[in-house]
C-alpha positions in Angstrom: -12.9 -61.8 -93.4 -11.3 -64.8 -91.8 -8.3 -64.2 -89.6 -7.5 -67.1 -89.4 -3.5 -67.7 -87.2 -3.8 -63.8 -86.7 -2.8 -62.5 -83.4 -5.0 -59.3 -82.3 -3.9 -57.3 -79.5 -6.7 -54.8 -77.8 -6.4 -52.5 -75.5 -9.0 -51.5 -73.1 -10.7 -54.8 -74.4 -12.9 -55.4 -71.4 -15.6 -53.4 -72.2 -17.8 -50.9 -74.9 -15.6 -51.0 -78.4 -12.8 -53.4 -77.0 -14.9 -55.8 -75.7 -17.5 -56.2 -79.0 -14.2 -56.1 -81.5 -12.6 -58.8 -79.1 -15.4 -61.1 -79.8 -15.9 -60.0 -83.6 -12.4 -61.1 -84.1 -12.4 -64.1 -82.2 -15.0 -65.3 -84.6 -13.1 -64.7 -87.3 -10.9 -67.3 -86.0 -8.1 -64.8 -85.2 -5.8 -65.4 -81.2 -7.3 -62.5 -79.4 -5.4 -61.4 -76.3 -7.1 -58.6 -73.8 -5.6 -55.9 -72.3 -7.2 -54.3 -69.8 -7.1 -52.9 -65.6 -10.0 -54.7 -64.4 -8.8 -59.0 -64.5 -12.7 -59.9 -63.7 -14.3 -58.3 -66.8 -11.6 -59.2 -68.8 -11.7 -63.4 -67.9 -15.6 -62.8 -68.5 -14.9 -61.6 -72.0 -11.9 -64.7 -72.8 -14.6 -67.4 -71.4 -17.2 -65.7 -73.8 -14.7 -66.3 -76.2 -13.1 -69.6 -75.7 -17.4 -70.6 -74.8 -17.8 -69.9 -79.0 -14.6 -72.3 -79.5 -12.2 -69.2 -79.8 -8.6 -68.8 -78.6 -8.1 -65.3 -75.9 -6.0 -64.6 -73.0 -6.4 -61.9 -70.7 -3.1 -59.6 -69.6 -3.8 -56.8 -67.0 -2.0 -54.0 -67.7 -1.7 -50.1 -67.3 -0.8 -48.9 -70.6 0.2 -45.9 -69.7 3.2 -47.7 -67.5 6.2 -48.9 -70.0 7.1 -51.5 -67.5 3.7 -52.5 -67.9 3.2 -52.5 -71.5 6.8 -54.3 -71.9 6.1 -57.3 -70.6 2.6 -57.3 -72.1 4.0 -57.5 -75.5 6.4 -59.8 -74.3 3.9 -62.2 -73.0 2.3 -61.9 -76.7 5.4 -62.6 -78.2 6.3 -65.8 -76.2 2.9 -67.6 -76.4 1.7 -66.7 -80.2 5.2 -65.6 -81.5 3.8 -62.2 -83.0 1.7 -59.8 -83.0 -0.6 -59.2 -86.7 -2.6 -56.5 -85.5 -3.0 -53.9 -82.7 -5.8 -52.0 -81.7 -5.1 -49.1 -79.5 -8.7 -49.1 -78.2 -8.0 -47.9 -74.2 -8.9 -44.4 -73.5 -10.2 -42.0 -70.8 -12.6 -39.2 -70.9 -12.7 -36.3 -68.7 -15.5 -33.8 -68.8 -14.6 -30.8 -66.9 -13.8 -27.1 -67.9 -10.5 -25.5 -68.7 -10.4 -23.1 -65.2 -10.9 -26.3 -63.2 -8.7 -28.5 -64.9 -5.7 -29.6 -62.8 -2.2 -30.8 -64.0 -3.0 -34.5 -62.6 -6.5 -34.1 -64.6 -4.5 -33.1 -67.8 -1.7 -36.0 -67.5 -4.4 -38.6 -66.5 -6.0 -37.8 -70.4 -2.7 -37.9 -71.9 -1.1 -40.8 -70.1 -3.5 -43.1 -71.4 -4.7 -41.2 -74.7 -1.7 -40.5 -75.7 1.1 -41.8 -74.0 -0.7 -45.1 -73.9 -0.6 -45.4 -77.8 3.1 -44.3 -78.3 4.1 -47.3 -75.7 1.9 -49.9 -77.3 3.0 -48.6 -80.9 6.8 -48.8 -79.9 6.9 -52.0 -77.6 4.9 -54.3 -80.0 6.5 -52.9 -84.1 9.2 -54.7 -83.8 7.6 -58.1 -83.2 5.2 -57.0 -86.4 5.5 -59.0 -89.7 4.9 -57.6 -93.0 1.1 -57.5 -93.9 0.0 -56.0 -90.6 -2.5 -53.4 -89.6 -2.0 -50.7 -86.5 -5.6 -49.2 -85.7 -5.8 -46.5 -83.4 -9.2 -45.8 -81.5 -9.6 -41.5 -81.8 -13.1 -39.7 -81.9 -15.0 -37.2 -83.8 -13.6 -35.3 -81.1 -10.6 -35.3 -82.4 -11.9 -33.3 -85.2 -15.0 -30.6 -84.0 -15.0 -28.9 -80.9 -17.1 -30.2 -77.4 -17.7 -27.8 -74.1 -15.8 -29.0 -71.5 -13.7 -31.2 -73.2 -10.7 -29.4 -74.3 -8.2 -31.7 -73.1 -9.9 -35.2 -74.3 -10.3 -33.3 -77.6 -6.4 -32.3 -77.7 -5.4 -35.8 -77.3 -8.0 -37.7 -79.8 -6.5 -35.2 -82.1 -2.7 -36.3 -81.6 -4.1 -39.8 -82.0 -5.2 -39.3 -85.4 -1.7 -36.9 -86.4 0.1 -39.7 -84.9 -2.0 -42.1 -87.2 -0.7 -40.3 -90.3 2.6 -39.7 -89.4 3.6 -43.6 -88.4 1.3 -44.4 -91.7 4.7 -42.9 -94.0 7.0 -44.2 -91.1 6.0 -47.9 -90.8 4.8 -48.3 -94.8 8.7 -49.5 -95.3 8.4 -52.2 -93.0 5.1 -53.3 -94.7 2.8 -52.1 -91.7 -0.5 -50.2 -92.2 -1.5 -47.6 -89.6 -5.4 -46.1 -89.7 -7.4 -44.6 -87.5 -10.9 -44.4 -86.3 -13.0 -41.6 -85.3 -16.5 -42.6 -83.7 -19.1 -40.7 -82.4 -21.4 -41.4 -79.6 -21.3 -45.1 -78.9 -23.3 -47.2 -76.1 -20.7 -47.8 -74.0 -20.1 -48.0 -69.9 -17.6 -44.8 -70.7 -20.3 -42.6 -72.6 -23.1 -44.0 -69.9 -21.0 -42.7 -67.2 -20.8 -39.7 -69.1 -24.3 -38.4 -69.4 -24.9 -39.8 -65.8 -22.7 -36.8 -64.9 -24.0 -34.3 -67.7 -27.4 -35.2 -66.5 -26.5 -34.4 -62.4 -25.3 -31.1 -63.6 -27.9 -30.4 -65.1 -30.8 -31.6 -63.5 -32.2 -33.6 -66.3 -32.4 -37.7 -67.1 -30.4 -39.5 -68.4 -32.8 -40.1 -71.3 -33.1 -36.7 -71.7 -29.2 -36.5 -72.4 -29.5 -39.5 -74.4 -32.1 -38.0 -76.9 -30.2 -35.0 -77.7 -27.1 -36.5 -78.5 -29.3 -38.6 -81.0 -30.5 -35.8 -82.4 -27.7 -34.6 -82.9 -26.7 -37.4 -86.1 -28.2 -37.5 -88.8 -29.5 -41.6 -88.5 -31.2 -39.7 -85.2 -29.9 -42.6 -83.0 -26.2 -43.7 -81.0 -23.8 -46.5 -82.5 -23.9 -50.1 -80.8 -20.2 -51.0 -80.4 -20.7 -53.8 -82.5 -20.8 -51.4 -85.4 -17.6 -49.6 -84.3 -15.7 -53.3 -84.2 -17.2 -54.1 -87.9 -15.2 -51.2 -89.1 -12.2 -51.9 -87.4 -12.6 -55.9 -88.8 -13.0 -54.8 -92.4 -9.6 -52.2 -91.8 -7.8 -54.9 -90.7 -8.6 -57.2 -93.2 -7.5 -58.0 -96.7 -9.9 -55.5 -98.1 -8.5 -52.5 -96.6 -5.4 -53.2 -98.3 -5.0 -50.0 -99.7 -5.9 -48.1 -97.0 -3.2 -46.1 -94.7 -2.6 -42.8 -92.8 -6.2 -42.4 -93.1 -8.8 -41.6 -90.3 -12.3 -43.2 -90.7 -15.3 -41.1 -89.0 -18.2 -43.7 -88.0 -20.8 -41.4 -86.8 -24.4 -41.8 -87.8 -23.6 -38.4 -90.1 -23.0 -36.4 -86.7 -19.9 -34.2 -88.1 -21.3 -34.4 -91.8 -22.7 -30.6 -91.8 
């Protein structure tokens, strides 16, 4: 799967998913440029990169700011000239219940969930030849139900309708747009997480760990190198055919 003169644009590519598909790309050959909030993680992730002979840049950016994610694409555009695929990888979790839920709580979730896709989406199209791929991070919450998470659900699930709808929208102009849906995944975002789940409840950490492994059906969580493997083979050549669709990479969680 060589991407070989492809430009890849992640978001929230310092870390977990975007981190491990950053590198998966970049040995693949493809220009991988890193978007993220926190500039120290993400030059540690380009010198990994550019350490295994690979081309990356770093751009800090807030994607949930339009100024922000303007001039992000335009930075793109002027040092690589396009942009072959986007991966709409940022996202925030929070776990709290619907009573104590405040408005800022709600628009932090859909500012960057949301919001955060729609401005990448719009801002980088147009500099989008024919042949390329749009792949949109959601989660299996975006399909089942999770206490406490009503909000983080909602938006995972406008991820993946917004998937299907720019799918038909973007086919004319020869882009693919896909989706995909992991479950738990060993990242700093799912650590931080069960740190939390565990406090309020008065358990370990490992304790929260082992049930959410039991909880799939291969009885164990994904590395994020198994989420970026995905993403590679939608991207490439041999996902051709494949649009509007929403893959679920879950270890069998939701498959009851």
């Amino acid at each position: 799967m060589s991407f070989r003169e492809k430009v890849v644009l992640i978001t929230g590519g310092t870390s977990g998913i975007g981190r491990a598909t950053a590198i998966a790309f970049a040995k693949e050959d493809a220009r991988v440029v890193i978007v993220g909030r926190n500039e120290e993680r993400g030059k540690q992730v380009v010198n990994l990169i550019r350490e295994l002979g690979g081309d990356a840049i770093f751009i800090k950016a807030d994607v949930s700011s339009e100024k922000d994610v303007s001039k992000m694409i335009k930075t793109v555009v002027k040092k690589y000239g396009k942009i072959d695929i986007l991966v709409n990888n940022a996202g925030v979790i929070l776990v709290k219940p619907i009573i104590e839920m405040t408005e800022k709580d709600f628009y932090y979730l859909v500012d960057v969930n949301i919001k955060g896709v729609f401005l990448c989406i719009k801002h980088a199209v147009p500099y989008m030849p024919r042949g390329s791929v749009i792949i949109n991070v959601a989660s299996i919450l975006g399909h089942v139900g999770a206490k406490n998470c009503s909000i983080y659900c909602a938006t995972k699930g406008a991820v993946i309708a917004m998937t299907k709808a720019l799918a038909w929208e973007l086919a004319s102009k020869g882009i693919r747009v896909v989706s995909v849906s992991p479950g738990s995944v060993e990242t700093p975002m799912l650590l931080q997480e069960m740190k939390l789940e565990a406090m309020k409840e008065g358990v370990s950490v490992d304790e929260i760990k082992r049930r959410k492994e039991k909880l799939t059906a291969l009885g164990r969580i994904a590395k994020p190198e198994e989420i970026a493997s995905v993403i590679l083979f939608l991207a490439s050549k041999k996902g051709s055919f494949i649009t509007g669709a929403d893959l679920i990479v879950d270890g069998g969680r939701t498959a009851v």
